[in-house]
C-alpha positions as CSV (number, residue, x, y, z in Angstrom):
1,X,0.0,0.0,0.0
2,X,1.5,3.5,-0.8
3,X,1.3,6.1,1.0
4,X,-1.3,7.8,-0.5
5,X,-3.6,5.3,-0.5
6,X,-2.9,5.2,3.6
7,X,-3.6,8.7,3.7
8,X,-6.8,8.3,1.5
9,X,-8.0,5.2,3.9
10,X,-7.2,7.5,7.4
11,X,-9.2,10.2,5.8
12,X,-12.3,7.8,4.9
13,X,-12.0,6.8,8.7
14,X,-12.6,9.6,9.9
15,X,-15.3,10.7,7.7
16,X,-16.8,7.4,8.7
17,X,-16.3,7.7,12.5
18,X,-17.2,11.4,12.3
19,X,-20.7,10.8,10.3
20,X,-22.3,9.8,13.8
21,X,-24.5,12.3,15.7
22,X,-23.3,11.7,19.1
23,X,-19.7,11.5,17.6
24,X,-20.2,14.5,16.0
25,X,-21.7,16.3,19.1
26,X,-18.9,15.3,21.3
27,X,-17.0,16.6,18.0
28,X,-18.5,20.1,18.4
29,X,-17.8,20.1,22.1
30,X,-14.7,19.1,22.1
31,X,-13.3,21.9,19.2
32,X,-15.3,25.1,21.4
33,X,-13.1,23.3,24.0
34,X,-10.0,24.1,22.8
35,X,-6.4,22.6,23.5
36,X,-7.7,21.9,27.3
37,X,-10.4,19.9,26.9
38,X,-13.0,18.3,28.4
39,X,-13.4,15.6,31.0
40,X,-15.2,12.4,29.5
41,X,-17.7,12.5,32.5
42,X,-18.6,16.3,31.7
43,X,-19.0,15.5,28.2
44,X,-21.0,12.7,29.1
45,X,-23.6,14.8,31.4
46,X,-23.8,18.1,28.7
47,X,-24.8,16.0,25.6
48,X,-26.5,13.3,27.7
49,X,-24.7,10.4,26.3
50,X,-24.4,7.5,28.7
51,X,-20.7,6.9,30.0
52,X,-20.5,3.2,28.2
53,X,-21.7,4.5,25.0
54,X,-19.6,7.9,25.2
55,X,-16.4,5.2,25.4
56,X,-17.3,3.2,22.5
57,X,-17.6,6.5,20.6
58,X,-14.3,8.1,21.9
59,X,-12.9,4.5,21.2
60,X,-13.6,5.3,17.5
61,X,-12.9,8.6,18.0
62,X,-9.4,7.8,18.9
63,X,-8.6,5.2,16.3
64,X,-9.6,7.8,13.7
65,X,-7.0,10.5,15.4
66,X,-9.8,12.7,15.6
67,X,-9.5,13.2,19.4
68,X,-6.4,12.8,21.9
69,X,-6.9,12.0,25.7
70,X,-4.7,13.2,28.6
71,X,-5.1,11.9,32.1
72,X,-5.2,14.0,35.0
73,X,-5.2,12.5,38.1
74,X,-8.7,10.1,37.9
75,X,-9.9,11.9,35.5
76,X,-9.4,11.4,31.1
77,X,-9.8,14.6,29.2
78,X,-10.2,14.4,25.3
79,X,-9.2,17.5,23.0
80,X,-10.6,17.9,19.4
81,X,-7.6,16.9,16.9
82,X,-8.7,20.1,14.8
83,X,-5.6,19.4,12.1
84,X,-6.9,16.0,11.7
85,X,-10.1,17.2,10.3
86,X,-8.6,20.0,8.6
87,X,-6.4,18.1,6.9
88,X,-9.8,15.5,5.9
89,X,-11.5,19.2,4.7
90,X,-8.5,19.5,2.5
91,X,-8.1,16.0,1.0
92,X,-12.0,16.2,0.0
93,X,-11.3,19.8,-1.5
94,X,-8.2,18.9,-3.5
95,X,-9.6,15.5,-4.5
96,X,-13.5,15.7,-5.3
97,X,-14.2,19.4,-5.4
98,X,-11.0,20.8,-7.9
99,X,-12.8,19.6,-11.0
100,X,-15.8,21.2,-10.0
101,X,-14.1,24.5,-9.0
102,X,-12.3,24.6,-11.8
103,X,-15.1,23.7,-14.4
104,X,-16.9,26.9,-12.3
105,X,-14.2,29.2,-13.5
């Protein structure tokens, strides 16, 4: 496998893990955040999202890169990866939207 076509399969993750509600939520949450976070139990009682099913969804979360998690103390707080989605906003520009942009010109 190239490494294009591992950067093309990590961006289709996490378009796939991020096409959730609650995932997207947290998502939202987390990127208002900012770089500090938020703790997994706080995110868990502002979107009302049960603590087992908020850990499956940072589970995915994590495998896609779109979040990071830092533990302080007892407590796991999970930051938005905001270049990871960037950088999916900028493969789907450069590889399904140029033709149309430049066909618009």
């Amino acid at each position: 496998m190239t490494a294009r076509e591992m950067d093309e399969d990590n961006h289709m993750l996490a378009l796939s893990v991020i096409a959730h509600r609650s995932r997207l939520a947290v998502f939202r949450m987390l990127a208002a955040a900012g770089p500090p976070g938020v703790a997994a139990g706080e995110i868990s009682a502002q979107l009302g999202i049960a603590p087992s099913s908020l850990s499956f969804h940072l589970k995915d979360m994590l495998r896609a890169n779109l979040v990071s998690g830092r533990r302080e103390g007892t407590f796991i707080y999970y930051s938005a990866a905001l270049d990871v989605i960037q950088g999916v906003i900028d493969f789907l520009i450069e590889n399904c939207l140029a033709d149309a942009k430049r066909s618009g010109e």
